[in-house]
N, C-alpha and C positions, 0 to 999 in steps of 0.2 A: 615112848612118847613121840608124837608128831610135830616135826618143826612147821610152822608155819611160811617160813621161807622154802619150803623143798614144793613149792610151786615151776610150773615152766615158766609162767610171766616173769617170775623173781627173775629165772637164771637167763630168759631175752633181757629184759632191763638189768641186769648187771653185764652180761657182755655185751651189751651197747655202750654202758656206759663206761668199765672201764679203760677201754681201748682209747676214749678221746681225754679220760685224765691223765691218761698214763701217754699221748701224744703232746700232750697238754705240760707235762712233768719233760717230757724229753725236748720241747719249743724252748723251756726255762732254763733248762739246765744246761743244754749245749749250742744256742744261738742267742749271741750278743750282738747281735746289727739291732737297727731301729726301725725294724716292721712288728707290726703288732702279729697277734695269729693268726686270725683270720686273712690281715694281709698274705702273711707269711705261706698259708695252705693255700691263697689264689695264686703267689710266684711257684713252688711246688709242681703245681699244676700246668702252667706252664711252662715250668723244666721236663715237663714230663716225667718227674718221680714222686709223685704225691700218694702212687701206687706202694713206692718202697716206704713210704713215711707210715700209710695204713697196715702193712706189712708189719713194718716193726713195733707198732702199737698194740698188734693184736696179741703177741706173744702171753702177757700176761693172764688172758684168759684159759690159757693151756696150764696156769698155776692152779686158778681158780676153779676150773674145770675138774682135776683131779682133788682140789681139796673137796668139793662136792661130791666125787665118788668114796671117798675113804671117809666121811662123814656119813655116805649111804645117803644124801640127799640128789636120788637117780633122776627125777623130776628137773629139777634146777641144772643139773648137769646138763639135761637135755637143751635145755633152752638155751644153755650157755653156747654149745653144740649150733643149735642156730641162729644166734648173734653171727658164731665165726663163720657160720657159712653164709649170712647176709656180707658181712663183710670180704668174705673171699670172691666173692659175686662181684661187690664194688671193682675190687681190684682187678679184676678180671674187665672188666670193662672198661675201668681208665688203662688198662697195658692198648686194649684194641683202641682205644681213642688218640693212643698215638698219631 
């Protein structure tokens, strides 16, 4: 049977999205000051580590990534694939914006 999520769009719109809930889950859980988020990713940015914040956000797509291979939904793998390499692009470009 054909899943209908073993799309590439699926698997770019899930590792787009969940690298900023799962940023989004690490803003809540380990910073208690009184900056909202989006404050929070403009100070970031200018500490110059917003690179390491996208960094660590993306990890969980390397879960979901492989739960798409071992499901055999190769299609969504892929696109999961290039979410993380839009986003290793990001990062790559805030390091040289230093």
């Amino acid at each position: 049977m054909i899943c209908k999520c073993n799309k590439q769009i699926v698997g770019i719109l899930i590792g787009l999205v969940v690298p900023v809930v799962f940023g989004l889950l690490l803003f809540h859980g380990r910073y208690h000051g009184d900056l909202e988020f989006w404050e929070f990713v403009k100070t970031m940015f200018l500490l110059q580590s917003l690179g390491k914040l996208v960094s660590v956000s993306v990890l969980p797509n390397l879960l979901i990534f492989f739960l798409a291979i071992w499901t055999e939904r190769l299609l969504a793998a892929r696109g999961i694939v290039i979410a993380t390499l839009l986003y290793t692009l990001a990062t790559v470009i805030l390091y040289f914006l230093r």
